[in-house]
C-alpha positions in Angstrom: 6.5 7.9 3.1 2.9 6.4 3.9 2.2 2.9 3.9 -0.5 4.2 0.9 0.7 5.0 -2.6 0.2 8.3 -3.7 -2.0 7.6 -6.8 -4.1 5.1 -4.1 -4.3 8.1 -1.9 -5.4 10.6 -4.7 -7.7 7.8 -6.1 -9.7 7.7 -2.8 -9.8 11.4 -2.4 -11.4 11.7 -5.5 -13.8 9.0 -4.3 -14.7 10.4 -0.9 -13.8 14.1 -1.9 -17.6 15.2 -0.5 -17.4 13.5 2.8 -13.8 14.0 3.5 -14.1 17.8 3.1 -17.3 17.7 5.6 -14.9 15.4 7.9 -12.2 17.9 8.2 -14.4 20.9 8.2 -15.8 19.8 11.0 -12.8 18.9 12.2 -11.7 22.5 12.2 -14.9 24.0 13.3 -14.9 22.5 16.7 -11.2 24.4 17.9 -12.3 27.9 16.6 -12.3 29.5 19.7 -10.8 33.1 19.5 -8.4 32.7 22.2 -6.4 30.4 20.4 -4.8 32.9 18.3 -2.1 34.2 20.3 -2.3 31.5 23.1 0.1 28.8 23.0 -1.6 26.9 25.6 -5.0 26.9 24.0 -2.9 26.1 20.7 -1.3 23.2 22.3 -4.5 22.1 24.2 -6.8 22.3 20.9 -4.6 20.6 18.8 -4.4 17.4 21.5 -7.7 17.3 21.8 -8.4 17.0 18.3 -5.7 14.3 18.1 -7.8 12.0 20.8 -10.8 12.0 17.8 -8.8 12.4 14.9 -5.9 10.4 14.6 -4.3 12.0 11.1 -4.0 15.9 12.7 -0.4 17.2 12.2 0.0 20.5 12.8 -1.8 23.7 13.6 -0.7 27.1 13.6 -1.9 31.2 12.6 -1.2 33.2 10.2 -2.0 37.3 10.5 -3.8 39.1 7.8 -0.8 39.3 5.5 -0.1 35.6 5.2 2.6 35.6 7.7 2.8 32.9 10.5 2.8 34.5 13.7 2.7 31.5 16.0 5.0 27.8 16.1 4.1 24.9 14.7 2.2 22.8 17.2 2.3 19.1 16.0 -0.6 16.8 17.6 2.3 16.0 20.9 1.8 19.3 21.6 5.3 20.2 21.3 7.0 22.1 19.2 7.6 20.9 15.7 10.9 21.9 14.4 10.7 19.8 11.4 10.6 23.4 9.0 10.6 27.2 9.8 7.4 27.7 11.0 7.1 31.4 13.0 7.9 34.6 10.7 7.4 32.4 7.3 5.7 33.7 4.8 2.9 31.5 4.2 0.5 34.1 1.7 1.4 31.8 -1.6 0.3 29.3 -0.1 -3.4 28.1 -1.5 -4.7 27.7 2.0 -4.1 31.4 2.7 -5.3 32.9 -0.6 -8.5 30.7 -0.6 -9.4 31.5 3.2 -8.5 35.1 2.4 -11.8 34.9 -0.4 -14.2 32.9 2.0 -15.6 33.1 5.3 -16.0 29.5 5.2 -13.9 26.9 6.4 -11.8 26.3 3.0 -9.7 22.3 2.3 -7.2 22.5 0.0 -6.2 20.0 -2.2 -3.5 17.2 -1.6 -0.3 18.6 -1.7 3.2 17.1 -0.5 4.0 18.5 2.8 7.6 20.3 3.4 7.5 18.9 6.8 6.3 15.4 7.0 7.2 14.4 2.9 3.7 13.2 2.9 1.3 14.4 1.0 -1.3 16.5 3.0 -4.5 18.9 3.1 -4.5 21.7 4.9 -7.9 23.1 6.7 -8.3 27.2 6.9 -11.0 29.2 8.4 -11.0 33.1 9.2 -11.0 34.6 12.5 -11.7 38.0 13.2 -10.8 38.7 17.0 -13.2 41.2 19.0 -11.3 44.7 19.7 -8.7 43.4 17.2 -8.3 45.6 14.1 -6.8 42.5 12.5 -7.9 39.0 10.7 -6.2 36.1 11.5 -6.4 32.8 9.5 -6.4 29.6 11.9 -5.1 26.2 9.5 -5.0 22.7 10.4 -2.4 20.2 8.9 -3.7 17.1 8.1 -2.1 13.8 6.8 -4.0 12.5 3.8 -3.6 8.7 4.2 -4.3 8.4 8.0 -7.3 10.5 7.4 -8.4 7.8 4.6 -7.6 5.2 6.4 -9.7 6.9 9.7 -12.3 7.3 6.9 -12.9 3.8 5.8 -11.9 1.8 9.1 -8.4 0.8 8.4 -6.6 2.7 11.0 -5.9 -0.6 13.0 -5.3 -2.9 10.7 -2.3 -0.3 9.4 -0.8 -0.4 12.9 -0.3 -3.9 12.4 1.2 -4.2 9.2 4.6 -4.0 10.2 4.1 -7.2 12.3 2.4 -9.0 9.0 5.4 -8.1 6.8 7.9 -9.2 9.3 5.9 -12.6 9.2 5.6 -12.5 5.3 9.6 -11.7 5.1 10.0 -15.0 7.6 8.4 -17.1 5.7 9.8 -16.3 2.2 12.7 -16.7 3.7 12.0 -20.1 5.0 10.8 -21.0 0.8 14.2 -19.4 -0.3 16.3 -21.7 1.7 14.0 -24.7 0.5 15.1 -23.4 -3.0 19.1 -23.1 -2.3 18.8 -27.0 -1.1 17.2 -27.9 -4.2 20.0 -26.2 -6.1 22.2 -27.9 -3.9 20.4 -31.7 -4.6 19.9 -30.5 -8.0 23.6 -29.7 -8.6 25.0 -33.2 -6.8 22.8 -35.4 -9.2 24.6 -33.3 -12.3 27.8 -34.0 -10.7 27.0 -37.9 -10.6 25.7 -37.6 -14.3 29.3 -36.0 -15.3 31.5 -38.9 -13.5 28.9 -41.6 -13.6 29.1 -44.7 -16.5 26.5 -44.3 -19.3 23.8 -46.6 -18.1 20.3 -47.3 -18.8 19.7 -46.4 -15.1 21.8 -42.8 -15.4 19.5 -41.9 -18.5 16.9 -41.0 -15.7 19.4 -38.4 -14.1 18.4 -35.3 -16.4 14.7 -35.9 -15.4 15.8 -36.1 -11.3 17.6 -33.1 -11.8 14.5 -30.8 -13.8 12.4 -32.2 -11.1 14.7 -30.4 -8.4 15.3 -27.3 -11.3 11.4 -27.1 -11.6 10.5 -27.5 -7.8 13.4 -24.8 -6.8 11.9 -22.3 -9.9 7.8 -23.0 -8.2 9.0 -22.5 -4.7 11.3 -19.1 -6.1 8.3 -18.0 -7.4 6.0 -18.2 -4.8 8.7 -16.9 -2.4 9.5 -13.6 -4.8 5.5 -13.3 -5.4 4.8 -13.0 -1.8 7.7 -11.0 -1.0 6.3 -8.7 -3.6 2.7 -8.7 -3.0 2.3 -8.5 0.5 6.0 -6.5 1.6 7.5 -4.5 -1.1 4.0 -3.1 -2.9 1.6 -1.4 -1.7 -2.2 -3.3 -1.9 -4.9 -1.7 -1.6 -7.7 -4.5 0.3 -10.5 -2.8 -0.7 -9.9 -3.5 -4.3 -10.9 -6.6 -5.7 -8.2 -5.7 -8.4 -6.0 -5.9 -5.9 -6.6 -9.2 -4.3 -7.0 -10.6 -8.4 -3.4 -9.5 -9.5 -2.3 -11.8 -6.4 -4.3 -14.6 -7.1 -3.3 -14.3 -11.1 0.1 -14.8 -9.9 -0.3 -17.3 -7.6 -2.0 -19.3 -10.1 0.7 -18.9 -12.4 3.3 -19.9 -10.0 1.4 -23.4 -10.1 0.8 -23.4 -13.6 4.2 -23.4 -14.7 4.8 -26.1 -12.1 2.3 -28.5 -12.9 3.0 -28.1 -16.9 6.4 -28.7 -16.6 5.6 -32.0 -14.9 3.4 -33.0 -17.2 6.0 -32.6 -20.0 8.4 -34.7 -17.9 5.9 -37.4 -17.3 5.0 -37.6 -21.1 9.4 -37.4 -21.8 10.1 -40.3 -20.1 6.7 -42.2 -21.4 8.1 -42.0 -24.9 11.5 -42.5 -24.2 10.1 -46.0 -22.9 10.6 -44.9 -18.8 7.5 -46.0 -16.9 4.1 -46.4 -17.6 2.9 -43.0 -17.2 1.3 -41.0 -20.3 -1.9 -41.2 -18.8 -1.1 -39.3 -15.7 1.4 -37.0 -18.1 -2.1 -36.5 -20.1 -4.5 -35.7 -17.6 -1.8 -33.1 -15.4 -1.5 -31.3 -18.9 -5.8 -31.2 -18.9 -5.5 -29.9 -14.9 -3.1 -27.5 -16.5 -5.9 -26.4 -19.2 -8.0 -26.3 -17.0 -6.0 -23.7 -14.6 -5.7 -21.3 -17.2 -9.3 -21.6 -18.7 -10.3 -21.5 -14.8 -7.8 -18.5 -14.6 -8.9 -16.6 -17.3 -13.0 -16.9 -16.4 -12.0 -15.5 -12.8 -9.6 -12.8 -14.2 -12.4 -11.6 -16.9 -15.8 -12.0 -14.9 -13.7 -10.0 -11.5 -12.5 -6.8 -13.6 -16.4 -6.9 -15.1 -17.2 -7.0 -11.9 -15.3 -4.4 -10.4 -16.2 -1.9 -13.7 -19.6 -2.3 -12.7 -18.9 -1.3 -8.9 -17.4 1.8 -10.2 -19.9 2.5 -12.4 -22.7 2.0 -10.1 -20.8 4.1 -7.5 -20.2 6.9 -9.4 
C-alpha cells in the first residue's frame, strides 16, 4: 500500500482534480508517436523517458479497436511486468477504453485500485488512428495516484525519506519504553518494602514514592505510544494544519495528566501534614488550568482557521 491513505489520496484529487488532469494529459500527449503501437522498443523507450520527468508512471500498454490488449505491459524499468495478464486480456469494460472510445481527446479516469500494484491508480487514454491502418488503437498510461500527488505538491523527497524518520521515531520510543519498564521495576521494589517494612511515620510516604514512579512510567508510556502512533503507524498528512493539531492535542495531554496528578500528590501529602507544599500543589493545579484553557484556545481558533482555508480555496 502507499505511504498515503486512501481517503488523503481521494481528498487531494478532489482538490487538484483540474490541474492533475492537465498534468497527466500532458503527460500522455508527449509519447503519442504512432510507431509506438506495435513497437516494443519505442514502447519500452517512451515509457523510460517519461519516467525520467514523471516519477509516478506505471505502466503503458495498447489496446486494438475492440478493447483487447495487443501489446505487454511495459512498467517504467522497461521490462516486462508480469504482475497480471496483460497481452490478449480483454480490457473493453474497462472505463478507460469505453471513455477513449467516445473522445478524441486524451481521457483520465477516475481513481480506481489497480489489479497490479493494489494501489489505487488513474489510468490516461488517447486514440490513435495509424496511417494505412484500417484499425484504431487506444494508447493508455498507468499512473500511481499518490506519487503523482506527491510529484504534484513537492513531497516526492521528503517520502523517500520516511522510512529513515520512522526507523528513528521507532528508536527512540523504544528508548522511552525501557525508561517506563525501570520505573515499573523501582515502582514495584518500593511496594515490596511497603509490604515487609514496620508501620512507621517515615513508611507512610511509600504510597506517594511509588505514584510518583506509577505516574512518571504512565507520562513517559504515553508519550512513547503517542509518537509511535503519530509519526509510524498513521498516516499524517503535513500539509494539514489538522494534522499537526491532533499531535500537538495529544502531546499536550500526555503533560496534562502528568502535571495534574502531581499536583494532587503535592496537595495529599500537604493535608496529611508531609511537607510544606500546598502552595506549589496550588499553583501546578493553575499551570494545569492553564494547559487546558491554553489547549482549548489553540484547538478552537486552528480548526476556524483551517475552515476558513478551505473555504477561501474552494
Amino acid at each position: 500500500m502507499s505511504t498515503m491513505s486512501y481517503i488523503g489520496i481521494i481528498e487531494r484529487y478532489h482538490e487538484h482534480k483540474d490541474t492533475l488532469h492537465e498534468l497527466l494529459a500532458s503527460t500522455l500527449s508527449g509519447i503519442t508517436d504512432k510507431s509506438i503501437i506495435h513497437d516494443k522498443l519505442s514502447q519500452i523507450e517512451a515509457i523510460q523517458s517519461l519516467a525520467k520527468i514523471y516519477p509516478f508512471v506505471d505502466l503503458l500498454y495498447v489496446l486494438d479497436e475492440k478493447g483487447f490488449q495487443i501489446s505487454d505491459n511495459i512498467a517504467k524499468t522497461g521490462q516486462h511486468s508480469a504482475a497480471y495478464k496483460g497481452k490478449g486480456s480483454d480490457r473493453s469494460q474497462r472505463p478507460y477504453y469505453r471513455l477513449a472510445k467516445k473522445s478524441e481527446e486524451i481521457i483520465i479516469t477516475q481513481p480506481y485500485l489497480s489489479s497490479s500494484s493494489k494501489d489505487l491508480c488513474v489510468s490516461a487514454a488517447i486514440k490513435i488512428k495509424v496511417p494505412d491502418d484500417a484499425n484504431t488503437y487506444y494508447l493508455v498510461l498507468d499512473l500511481s495516484m499518490s506519487r503523482t500527488i506527491e510529484f504534484l505538491m513537492g513531497d516526492t523527497a521528503r517520502r523517500k525519506l520516511t522510512p529513515i524518520f520512522k526507523a528513528v521515531y521507532c528508536v527512540i520510543v523504544a528508548g522511552l519504553f525501557c525508561v517506563v519498564i525501570a520505573l515499573l521495576a523501582y515502582a514495584g521494589a518500593e511496594f515490596l518494602q511497603l509490604l515487609q517494612a514496620e508501620h512507621t511515620k517515615e513508611m507512610q510516604l511509600k504510597p506517594f514514592s511509588i505514584v510518583i514512579f506509577l505516574t512518571l512510567a504512565l507520562a513517559i508510556f504515553d508519550l512513547g505510544k503517542t509518537t509511535l502512533e503519530e509519526e509510524v503507524l498513521m498516516y499524517k498528512d503535513i500539509f494539514r494544519h489538522s494534522s499537526t493539531r491532533r499531535t500537538i492535542t495529544r502531546f499536550i495531554a500526555a503533560i496534562l495528566i502528568a502535571v495534574t496528578i502531581e499536583a494532587l500528590l503535592l496537595m495529599f501529602k500537604s493535608a496529611l501534614g508531609y511537607g510544606n507544599e500546598i502552595l506549589e500543589a496550588v499553583m501546578m493545579m493553575l499551570t494545569g488550568v492553564g494547559l487546558l484553557v491554553g489547549l482549548g484556545l489553540y484547538v478552537y481558533l486552528g480548526a476556524k482557521a483551517e475552515s476558513l482555508l478551505t473555504k477561501n480555496r474552494g
